[in-house]
C-alpha positions in Angstrom: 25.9 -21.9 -24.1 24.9 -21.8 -28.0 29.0 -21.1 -28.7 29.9 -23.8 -26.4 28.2 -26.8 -28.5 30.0 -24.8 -31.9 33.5 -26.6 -31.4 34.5 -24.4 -34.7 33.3 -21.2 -33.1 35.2 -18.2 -32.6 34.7 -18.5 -28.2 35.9 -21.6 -27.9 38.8 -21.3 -30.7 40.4 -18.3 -28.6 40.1 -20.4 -24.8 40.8 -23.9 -25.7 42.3 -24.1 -28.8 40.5 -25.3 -32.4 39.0 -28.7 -32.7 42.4 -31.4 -33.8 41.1 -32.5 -37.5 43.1 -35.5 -38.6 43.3 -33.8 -42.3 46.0 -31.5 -40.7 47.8 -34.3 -39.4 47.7 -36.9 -42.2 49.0 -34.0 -44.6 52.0 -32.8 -41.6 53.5 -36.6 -41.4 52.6 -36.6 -45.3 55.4 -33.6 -46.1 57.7 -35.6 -43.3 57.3 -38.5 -45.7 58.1 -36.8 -48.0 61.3 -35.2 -47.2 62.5 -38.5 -45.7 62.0 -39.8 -49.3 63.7 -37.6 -51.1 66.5 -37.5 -48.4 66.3 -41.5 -48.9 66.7 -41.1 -52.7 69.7 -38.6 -52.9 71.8 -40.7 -50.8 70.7 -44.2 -52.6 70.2 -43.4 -55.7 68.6 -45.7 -58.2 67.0 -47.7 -54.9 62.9 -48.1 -55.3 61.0 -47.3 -52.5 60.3 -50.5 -51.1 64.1 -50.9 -50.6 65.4 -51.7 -47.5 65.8 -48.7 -45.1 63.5 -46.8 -47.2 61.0 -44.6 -45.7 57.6 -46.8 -44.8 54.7 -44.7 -45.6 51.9 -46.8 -43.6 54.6 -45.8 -40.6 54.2 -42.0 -41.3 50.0 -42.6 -41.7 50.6 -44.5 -38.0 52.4 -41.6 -36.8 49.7 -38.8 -37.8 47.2 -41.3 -36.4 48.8 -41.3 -32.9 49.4 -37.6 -32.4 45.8 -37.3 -33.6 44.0 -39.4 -31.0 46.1 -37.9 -28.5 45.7 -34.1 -29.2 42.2 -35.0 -29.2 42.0 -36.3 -26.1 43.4 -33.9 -24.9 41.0 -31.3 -26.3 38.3 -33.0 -25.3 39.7 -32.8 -21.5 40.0 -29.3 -21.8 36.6 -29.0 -23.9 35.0 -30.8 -21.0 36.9 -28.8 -18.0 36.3 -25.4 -19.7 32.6 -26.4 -20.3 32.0 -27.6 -16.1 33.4 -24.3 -15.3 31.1 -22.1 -17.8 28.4 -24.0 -16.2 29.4 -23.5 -12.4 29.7 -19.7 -13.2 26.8 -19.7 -14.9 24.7 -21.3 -12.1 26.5 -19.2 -9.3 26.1 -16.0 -11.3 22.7 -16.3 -12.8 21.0 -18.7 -10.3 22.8 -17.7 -7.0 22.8 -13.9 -5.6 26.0 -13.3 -3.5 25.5 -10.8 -0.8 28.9 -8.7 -0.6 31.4 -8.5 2.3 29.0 -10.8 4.4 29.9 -13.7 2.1 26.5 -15.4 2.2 24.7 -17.0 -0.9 20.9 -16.9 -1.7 18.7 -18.6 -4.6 17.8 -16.0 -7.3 14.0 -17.7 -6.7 14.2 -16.7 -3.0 14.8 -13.0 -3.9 11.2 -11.9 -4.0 11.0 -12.9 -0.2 14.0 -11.7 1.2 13.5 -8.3 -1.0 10.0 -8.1 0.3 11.2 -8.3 4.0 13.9 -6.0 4.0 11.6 -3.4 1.6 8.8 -3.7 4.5 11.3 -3.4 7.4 12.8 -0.4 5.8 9.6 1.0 5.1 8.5 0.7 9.0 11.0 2.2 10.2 10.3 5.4 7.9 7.1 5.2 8.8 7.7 5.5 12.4 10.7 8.5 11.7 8.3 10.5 10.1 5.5 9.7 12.6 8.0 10.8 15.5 8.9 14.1 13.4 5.5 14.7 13.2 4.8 14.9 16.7 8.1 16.6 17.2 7.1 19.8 15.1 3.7 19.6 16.5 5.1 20.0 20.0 8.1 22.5 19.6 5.9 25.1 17.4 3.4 25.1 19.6 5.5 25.0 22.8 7.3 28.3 20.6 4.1 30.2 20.2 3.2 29.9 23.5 6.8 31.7 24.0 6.4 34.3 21.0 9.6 32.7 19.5 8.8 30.8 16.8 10.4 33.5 13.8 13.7 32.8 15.2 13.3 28.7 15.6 11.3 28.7 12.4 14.9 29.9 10.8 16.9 27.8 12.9 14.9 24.6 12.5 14.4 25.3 8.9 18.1 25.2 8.1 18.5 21.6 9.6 15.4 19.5 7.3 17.1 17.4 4.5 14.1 15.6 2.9 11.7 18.6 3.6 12.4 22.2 2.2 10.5 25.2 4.3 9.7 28.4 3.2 11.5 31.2 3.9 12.1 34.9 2.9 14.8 34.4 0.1 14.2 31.0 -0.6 12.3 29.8 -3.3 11.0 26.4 -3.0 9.8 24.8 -6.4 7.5 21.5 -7.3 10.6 19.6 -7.5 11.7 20.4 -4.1 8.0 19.3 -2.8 7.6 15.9 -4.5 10.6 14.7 -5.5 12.5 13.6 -2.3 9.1 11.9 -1.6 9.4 10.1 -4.4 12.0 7.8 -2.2 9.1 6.3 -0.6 8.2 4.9 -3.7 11.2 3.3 -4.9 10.9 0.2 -2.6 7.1 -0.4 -4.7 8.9 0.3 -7.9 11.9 -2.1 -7.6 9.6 -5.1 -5.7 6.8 -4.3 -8.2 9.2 -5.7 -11.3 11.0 -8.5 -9.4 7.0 -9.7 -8.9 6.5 -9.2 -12.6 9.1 -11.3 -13.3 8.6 -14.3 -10.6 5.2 -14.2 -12.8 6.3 -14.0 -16.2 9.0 -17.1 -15.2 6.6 -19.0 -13.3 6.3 -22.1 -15.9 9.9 -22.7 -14.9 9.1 -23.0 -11.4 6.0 -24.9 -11.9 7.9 -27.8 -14.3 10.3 -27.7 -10.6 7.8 -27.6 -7.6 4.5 -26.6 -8.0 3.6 -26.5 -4.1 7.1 -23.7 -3.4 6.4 -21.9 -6.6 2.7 -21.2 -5.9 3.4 -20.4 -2.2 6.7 -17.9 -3.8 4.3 -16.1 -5.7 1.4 -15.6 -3.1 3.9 -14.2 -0.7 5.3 -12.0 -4.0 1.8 -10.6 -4.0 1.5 -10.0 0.1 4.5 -8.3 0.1 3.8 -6.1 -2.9 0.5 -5.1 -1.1 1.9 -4.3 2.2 4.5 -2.4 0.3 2.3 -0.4 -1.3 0.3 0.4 2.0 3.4 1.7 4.0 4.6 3.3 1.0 1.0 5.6 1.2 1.3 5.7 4.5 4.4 7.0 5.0 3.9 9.8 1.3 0.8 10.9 3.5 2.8 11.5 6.9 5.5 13.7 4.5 2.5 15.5 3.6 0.8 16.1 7.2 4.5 17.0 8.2 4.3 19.8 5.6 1.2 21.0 6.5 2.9 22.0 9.5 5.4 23.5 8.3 3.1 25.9 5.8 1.4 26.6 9.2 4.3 27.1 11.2 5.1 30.0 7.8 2.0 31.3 7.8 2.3 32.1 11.3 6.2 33.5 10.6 5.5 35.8 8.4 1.9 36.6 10.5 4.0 37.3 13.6 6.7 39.4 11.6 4.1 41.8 10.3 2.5 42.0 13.3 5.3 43.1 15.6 7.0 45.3 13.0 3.8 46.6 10.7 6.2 46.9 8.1 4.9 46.5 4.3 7.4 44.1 3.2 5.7 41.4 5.2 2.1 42.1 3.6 3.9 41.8 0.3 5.6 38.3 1.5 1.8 37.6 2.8 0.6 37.9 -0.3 2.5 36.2 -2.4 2.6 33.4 -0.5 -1.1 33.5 -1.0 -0.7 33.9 -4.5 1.7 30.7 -4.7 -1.0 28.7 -2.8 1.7 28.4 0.2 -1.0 28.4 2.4 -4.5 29.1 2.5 -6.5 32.6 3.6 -8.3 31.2 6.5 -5.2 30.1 8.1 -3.9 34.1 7.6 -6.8 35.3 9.1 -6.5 33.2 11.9 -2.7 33.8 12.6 -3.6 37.8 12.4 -7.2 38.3 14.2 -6.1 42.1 14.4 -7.4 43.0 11.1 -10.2 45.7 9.8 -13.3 43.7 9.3 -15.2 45.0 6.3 -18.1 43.7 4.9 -19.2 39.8 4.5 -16.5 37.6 4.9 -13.7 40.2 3.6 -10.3 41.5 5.9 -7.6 44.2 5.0 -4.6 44.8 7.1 -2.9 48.0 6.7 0.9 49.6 6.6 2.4 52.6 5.4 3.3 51.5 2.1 0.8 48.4 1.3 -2.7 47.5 1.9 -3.6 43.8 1.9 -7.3 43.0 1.3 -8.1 39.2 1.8 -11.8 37.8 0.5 -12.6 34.2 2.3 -15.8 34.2 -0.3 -13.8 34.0 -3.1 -10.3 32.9 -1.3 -8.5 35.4 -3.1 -6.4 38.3 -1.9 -5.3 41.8 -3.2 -2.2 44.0 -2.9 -2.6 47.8 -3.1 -0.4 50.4 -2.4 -1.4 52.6 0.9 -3.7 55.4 0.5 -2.8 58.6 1.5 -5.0 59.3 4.0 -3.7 56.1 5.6 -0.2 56.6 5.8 
């Protein structure tokens, strides 16, 4: 808006044209003038130049005068045009938000509240798919143990998750496969939390407009961005009881693998999901009850190449290779 009141400026030069200065048009009808006059005096010589027929400089200064006021008006048509239709786009671009393909138009001021509804409606209905996925996996692994199948749905199941990464025998799941898709949950609080922050930091302009809609604007802002925050803990929390199960559901994989091929490969996966904190050593020892009970709060399981020996005391656990005498 700053070049717009510059009539000299470089904007407004290259849209409308430059500003008609009645210098330039004095001095064109000035060199007219004077051709005429010299035309004048070549073809009547020794005639003075208030002779008859002679060229009438006050007519030339009329002239200049004319095409002056009306280039002028008509720049200040186009001046005035060009400037209502900088300020329509600047009011329907920075005051209005138009919603594509559905062709509707909200105020920029009534952002906050419709952001805040759709961000909570999105947010419940996360929070209710990760609720019913919840109580999905808690039904189908334990309808599968029941069964003794729950190796091959583990894999099968596993393959299918898109948000949520299991473990399995060849895969390696990292920190950034365990937080970061939960991050999404998030974003909703992130985005609302600086569209509040800026309803706040603006709100002198609203309160110079209507202080009764601008107070009630921001008090919803502030609703909104609490309830937001609730479901977005809400539904982080569910992601997490969701992969609790699944760590159980693993821990009872590879349990049920060692137990019904005793081969050392499985004690080796045991333990270093142990090591990687995968899961925990009282869940191992209550997926395998079948192990050699030594003293205190301290079990080993055995196969011919490794022995596993798991402390609850200390929660730790060691791999060995097989002794002799056990193979």
């Amino acid at each position: 808006m700053e070049r717009l009141r510059q009539g000299d400026s470089e904007y407004l030069v290259r849209h409308i044209g430059s500003v008609p200065k009645i210098e330039d048009y004095r001095k064109k009808w000035l060199g007219r003038y004077q051709q005429d006059q010299v035309q004048y005096e070549s073809t009547h010589p020794g005639s003075g130049t208030n002779a008859n027929g002679a060229p009438d400089r006050a007519w030339y200064e009329q002239q200049a005068q004319e095409e002056y006021d009306r280039e002028k008006k008509m720049y200040e048509a186009r001046y005035q045009t060009f400037l209502m239709n900088m300020s329509r786009a600047l009011v329907d671009t920075r005051f209005l938000v138009r919603v594509p393909f559905f062709g509707i138009t909200f105020d920029i001021n009534d952002l906050g509240s419709l952001s805040g509804i759709g961000f909570i409606t999105l947010l419940v209905f996360f929070r209710l798919s990760i609720s019913n996925e919840l109580e999905n996996l808690k039904l189908s692994f334990r309808h599968v143990r029941k069964l003794g199948k729950l190796a091959e749905f583990y894999r099968l199941l596993s393959m299918k998750q898109v948000l949520t990464t299991p473990y399995l025998p060849d895969r390696r799941v990292g920190w950034f496969h365990m937080y970061v898709p939960k991050l999404i949950y998030f974003l909703p609080l992130v985005v609302y939390f600086s569209v509040v922050m800026h309803d706040i930091d603006t709100n002198n302009l609203g309160f110079q407009i209507d202080n009764a809609r601008t107070l009630f604007v921001l008090a919803l802002d502030v609703v909104f961005l609490l309830v937001i925050l609730a479901l977005s803990i809400v539904a982080f929390q569910r992601t997490r009881d969701v992969d609790r199960q699944w760590s159980n559901a693993w821990c009872d994989y590879l349990a049920e693998e060692f137990h019904d091929t005793g081969d050392g490969e499985w004690l080796l996966q045991l333990h270093r999901a142990l090591e990687q904190r995968q899961f925990s050593p009282q869940q191992l020892v209550a997926s395998l009850p079948e192990a050699n009970k030594q003293s205190g709060k301290s079990y080993s399981y055995h196969s011919k190449s490794w022995d596993l020996t798991i402390d609850l005391d200390a929660g730790t656990s060691s791999l060995k290779p097989a002794q002799p005498e056990q193979r």
